[in-house]
N, CA, C and O atoms as CSV, one atom per row, in Angstrom:
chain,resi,resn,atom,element,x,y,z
A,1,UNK,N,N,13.145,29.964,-1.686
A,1,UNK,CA,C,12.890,29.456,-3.025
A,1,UNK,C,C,14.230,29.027,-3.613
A,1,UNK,O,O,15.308,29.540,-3.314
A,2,UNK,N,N,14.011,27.822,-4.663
A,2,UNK,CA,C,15.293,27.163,-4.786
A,2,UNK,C,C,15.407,27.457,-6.372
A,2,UNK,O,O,14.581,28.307,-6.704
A,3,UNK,N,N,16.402,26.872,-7.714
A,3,UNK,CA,C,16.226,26.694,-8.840
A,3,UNK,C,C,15.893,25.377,-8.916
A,3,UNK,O,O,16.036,24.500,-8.065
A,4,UNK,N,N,15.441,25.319,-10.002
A,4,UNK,CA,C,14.846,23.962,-10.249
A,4,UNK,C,C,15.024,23.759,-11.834
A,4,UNK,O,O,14.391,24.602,-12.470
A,5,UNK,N,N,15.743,22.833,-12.626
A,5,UNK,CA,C,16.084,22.748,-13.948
A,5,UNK,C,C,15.028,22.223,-14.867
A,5,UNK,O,O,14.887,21.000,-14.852
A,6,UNK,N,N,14.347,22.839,-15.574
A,6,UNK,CA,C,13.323,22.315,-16.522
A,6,UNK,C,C,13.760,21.794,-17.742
A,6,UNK,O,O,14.477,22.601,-18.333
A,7,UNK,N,N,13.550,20.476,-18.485
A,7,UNK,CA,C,13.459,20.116,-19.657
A,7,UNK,C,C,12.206,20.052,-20.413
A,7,UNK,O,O,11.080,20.165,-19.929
A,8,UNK,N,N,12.465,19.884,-21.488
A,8,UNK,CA,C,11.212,20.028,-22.263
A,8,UNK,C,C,11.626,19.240,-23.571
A,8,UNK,O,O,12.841,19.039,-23.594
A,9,UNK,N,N,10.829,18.654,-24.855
A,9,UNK,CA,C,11.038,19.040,-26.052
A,9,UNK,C,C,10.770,19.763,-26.858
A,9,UNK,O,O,9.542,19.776,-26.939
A,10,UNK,N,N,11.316,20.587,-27.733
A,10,UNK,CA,C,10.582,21.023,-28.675
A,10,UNK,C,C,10.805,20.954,-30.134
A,10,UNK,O,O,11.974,20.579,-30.222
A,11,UNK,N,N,10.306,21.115,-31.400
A,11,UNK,CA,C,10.183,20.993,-32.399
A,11,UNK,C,C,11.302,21.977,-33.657
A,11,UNK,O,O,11.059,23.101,-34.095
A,12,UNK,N,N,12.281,21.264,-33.923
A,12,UNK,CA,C,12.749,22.448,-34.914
A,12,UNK,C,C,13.900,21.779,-35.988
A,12,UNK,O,O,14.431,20.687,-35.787
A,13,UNK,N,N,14.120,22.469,-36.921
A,13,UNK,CA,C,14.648,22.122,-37.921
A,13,UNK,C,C,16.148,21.542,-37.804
A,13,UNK,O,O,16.656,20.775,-38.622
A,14,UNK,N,N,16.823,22.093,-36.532
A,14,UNK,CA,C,18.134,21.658,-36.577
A,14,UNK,C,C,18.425,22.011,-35.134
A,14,UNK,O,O,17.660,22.809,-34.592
A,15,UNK,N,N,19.624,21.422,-34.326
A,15,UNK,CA,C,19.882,21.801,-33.313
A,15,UNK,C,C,20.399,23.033,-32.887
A,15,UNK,O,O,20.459,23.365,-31.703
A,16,UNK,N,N,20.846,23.846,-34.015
A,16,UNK,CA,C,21.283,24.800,-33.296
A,16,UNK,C,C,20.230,25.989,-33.377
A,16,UNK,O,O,20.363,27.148,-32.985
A,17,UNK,N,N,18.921,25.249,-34.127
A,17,UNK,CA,C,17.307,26.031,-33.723
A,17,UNK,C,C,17.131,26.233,-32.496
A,17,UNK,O,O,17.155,27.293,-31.871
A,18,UNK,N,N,16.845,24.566,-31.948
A,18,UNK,CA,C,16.579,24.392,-30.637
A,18,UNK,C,C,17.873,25.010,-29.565
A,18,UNK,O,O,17.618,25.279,-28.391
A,19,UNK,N,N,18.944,25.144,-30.015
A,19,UNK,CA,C,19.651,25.639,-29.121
A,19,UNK,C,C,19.621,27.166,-28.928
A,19,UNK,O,O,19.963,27.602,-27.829
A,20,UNK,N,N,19.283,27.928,-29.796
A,20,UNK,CA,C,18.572,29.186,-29.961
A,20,UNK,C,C,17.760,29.658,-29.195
A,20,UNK,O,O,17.961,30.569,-28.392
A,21,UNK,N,N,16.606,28.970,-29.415
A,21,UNK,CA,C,15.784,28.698,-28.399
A,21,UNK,C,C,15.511,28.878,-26.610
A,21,UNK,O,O,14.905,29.659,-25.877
A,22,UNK,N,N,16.383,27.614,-26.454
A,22,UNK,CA,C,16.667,27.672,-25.472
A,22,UNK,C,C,17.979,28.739,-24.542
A,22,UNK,O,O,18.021,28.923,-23.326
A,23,UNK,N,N,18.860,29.254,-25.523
A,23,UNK,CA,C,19.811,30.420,-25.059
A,23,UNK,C,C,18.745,31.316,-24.652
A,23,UNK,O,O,18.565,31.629,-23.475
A,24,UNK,N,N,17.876,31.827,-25.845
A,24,UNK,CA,C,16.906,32.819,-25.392
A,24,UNK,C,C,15.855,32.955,-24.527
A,24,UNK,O,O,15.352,34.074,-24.417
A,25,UNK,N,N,15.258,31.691,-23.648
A,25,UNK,CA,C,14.431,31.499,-22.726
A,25,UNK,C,C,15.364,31.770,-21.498
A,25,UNK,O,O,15.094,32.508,-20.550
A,26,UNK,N,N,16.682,30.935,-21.709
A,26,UNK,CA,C,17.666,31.308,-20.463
A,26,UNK,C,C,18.344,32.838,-20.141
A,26,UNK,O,O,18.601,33.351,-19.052
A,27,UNK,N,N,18.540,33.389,-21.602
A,27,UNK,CA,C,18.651,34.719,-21.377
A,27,UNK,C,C,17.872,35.761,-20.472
A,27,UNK,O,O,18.326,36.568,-19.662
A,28,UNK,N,N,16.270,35.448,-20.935
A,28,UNK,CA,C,15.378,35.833,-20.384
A,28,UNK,C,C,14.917,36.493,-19.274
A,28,UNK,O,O,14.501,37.582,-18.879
A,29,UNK,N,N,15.298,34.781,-18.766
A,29,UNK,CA,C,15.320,34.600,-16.817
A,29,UNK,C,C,16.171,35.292,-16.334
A,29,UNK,O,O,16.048,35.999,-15.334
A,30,UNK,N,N,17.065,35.160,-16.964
A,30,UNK,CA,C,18.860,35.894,-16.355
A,30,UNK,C,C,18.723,36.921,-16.468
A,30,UNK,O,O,19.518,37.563,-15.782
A,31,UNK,N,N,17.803,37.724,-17.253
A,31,UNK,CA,C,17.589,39.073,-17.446
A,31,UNK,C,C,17.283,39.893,-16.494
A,31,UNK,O,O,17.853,40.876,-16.020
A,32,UNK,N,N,15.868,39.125,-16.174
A,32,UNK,CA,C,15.251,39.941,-15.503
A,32,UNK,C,C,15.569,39.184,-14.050
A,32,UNK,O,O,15.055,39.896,-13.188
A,33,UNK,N,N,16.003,38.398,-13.628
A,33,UNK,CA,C,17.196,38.220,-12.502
A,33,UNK,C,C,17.704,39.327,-12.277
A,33,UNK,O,O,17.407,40.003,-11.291
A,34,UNK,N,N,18.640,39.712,-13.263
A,34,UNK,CA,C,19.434,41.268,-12.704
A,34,UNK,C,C,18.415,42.283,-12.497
A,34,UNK,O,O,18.709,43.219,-11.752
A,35,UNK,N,N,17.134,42.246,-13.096
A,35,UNK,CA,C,16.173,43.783,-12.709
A,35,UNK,C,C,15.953,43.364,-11.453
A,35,UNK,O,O,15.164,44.131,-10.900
A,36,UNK,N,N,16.358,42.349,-10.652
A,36,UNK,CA,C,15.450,41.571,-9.722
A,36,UNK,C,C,14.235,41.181,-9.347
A,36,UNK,O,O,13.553,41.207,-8.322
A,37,UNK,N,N,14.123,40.732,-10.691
A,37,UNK,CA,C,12.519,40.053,-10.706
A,37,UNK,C,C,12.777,38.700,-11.251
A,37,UNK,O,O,13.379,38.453,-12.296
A,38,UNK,N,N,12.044,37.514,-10.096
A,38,UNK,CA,C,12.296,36.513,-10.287
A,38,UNK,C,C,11.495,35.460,-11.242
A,38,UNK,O,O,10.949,34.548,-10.622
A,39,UNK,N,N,11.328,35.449,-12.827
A,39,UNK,CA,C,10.828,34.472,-13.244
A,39,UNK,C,C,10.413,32.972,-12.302
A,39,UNK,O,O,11.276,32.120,-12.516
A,40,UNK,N,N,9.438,32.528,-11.442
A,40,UNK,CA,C,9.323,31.854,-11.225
A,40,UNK,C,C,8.576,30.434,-12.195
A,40,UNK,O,O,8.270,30.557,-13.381
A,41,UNK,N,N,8.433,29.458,-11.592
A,41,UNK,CA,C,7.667,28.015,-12.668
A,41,UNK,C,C,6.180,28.998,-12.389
A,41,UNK,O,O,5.344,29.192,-13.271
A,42,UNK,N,N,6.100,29.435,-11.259
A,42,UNK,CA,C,4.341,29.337,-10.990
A,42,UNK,C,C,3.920,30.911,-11.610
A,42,UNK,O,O,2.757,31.307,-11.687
A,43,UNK,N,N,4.922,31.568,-11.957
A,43,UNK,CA,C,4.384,32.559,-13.378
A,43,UNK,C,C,4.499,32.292,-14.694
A,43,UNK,O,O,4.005,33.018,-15.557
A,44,UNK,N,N,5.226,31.125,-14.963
A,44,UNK,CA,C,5.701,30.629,-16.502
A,44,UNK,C,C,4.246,30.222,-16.814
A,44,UNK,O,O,3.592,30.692,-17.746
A,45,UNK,N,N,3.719,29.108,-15.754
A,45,UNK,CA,C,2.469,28.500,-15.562
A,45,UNK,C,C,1.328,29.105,-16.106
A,45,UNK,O,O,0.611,28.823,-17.066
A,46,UNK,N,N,1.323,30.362,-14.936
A,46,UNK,CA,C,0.118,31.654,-15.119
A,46,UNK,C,C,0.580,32.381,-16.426
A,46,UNK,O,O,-0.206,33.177,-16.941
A,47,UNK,N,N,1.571,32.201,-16.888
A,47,UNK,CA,C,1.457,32.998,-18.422
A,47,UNK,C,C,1.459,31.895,-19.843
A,47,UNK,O,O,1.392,32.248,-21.020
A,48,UNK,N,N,1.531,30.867,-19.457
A,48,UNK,CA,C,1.448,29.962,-20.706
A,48,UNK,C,C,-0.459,29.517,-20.486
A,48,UNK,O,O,-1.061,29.344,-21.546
A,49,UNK,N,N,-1.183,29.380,-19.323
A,49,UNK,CA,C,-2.025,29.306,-19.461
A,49,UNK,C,C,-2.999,30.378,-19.890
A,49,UNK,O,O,-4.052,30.194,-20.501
A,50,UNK,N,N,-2.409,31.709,-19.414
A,50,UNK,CA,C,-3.349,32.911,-20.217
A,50,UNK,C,C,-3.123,33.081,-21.427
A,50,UNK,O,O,-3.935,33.731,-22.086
A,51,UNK,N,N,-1.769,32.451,-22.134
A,51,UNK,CA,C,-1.546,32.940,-23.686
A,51,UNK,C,C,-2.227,31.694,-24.818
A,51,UNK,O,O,-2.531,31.818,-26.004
A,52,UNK,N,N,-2.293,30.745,-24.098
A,52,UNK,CA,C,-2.660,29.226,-24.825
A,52,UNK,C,C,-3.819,29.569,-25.436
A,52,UNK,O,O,-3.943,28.767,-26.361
A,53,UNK,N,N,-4.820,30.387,-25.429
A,53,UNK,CA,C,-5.881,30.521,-25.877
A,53,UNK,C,C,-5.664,31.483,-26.554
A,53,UNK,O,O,-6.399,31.564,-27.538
A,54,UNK,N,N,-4.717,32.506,-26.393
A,54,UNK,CA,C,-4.495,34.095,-27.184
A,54,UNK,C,C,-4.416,33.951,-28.613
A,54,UNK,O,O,-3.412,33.427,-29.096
A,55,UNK,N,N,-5.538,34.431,-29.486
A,55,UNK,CA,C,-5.576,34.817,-31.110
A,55,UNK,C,C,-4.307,34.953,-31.392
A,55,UNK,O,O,-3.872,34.084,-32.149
A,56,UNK,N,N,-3.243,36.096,-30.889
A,56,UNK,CA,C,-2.565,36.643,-31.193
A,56,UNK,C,C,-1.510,35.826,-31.289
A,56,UNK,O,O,-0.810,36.015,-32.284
A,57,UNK,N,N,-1.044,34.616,-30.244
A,57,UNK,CA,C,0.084,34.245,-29.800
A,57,UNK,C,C,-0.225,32.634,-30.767
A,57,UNK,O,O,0.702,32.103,-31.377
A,58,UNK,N,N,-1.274,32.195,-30.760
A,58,UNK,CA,C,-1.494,31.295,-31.832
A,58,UNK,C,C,-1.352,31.602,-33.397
A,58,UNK,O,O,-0.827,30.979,-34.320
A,59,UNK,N,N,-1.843,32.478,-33.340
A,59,UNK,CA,C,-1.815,33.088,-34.814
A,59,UNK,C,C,0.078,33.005,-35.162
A,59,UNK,O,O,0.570,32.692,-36.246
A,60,UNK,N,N,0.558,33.244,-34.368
A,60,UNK,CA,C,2.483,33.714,-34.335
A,60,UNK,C,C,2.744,32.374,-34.882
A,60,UNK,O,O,3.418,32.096,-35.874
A,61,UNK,N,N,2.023,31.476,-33.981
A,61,UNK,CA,C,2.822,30.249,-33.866
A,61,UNK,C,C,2.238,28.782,-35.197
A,61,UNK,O,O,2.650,27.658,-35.484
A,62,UNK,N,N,1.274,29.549,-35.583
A,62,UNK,CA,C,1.161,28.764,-36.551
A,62,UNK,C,C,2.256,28.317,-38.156
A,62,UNK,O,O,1.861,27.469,-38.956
């Protein structure tokens, strides 16, 4: 398995929102890298598709 660099856009008031943001998604990965557990795309996948419907996680994001 290789890295693979994802872009995206997303929505926010100023850049150093979005740069926030994105420190903290990269933190993330890097995190749990050291527990040695590998954030892969094909669990980001399986967890954005189980949360997309979640009351809870919509409700946050409204």
């Amino acid at each position: 398995m290789k890295g693979f660099e994802i872009r995206f856009n997303v929505y926010a008031e100023t850049q150093e929102e979005a740069d926030r943001a994105s420190h903290a998604l990269r933190s993330f990965v890097d995190g749990k890298a050291r527990q040695g557990v590998a954030v892969t795309a094909d669990k980001i996948f399986r967890a954005v598709e189980r949360w997309k419907d979640s009351y809870m996680v919509n409700n946050y994001l409204k």
